[in-house]
C-alpha positions as a printed Julia matrix, in Angstrom:
69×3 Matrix{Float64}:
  27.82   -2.47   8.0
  27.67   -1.08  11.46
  24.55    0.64  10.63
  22.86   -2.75   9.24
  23.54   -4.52  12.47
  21.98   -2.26  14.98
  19.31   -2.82  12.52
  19.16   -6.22  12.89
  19.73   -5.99  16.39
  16.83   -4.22  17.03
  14.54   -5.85  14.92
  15.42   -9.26  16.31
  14.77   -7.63  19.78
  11.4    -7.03  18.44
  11.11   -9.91  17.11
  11.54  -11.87  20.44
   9.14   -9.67  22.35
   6.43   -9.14  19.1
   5.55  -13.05  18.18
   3.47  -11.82  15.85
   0.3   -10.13  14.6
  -3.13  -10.68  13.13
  -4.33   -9.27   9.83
  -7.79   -9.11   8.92
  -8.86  -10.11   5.39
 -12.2   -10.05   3.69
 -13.55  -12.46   1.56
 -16.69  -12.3   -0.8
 -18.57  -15.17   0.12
 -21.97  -14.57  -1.93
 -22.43  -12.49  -4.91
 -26.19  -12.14  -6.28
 -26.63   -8.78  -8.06
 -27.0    -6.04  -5.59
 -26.99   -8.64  -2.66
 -23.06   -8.97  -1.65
 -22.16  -11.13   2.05
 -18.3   -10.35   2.7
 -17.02  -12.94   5.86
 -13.91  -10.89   7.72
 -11.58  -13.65   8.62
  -8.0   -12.77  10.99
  -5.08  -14.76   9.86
  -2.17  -14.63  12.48
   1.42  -14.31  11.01
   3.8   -15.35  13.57
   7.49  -16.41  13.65
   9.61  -18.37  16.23
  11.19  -17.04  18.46
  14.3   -17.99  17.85
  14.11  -16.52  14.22
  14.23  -13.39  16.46
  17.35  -14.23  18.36
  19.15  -15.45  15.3
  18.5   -11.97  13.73
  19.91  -10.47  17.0
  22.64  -12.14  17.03
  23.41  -11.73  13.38
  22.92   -7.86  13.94
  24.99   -8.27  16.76
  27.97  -10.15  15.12
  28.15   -7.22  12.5
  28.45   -4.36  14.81
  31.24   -5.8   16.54
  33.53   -7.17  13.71
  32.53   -3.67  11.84
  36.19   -2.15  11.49
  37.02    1.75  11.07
  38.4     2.51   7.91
């Protein structure tokens, strides 16, 4: 468990600073035999930013309640 929450603990840290990113995507807008027009269109995927704390924190919770065995 230890392991999983400096997992978490990092990605929420990245989450926080990282908001997001773009992706590009392509999309066939006209199709006539060999005639083709693609349109490139970038879609952001984003998060809040306290999705990223609550994942810290999560990560966070399990590395200090993790118990040796």
């Amino acid at each position: 468990m230890k392991t999983l929450g400096f997992i978490l603990l990092i990605a929420g840290i990245v989450m926080i600073l990282i908001r997001g990113f773009y992706v590009t995507t392509e999309k066939k807008v006209v199709d006539i035999g060999p005639v083709e027009i693609n349109k490139k269109e970038n879609k952001w995927i984003g998060w809040p930013t306290y999705a990223g704390g609550a994942v810290a924190v999560l990560g966070l919770i399990l590395v200090l309640t993790d118990k040796k065995r």
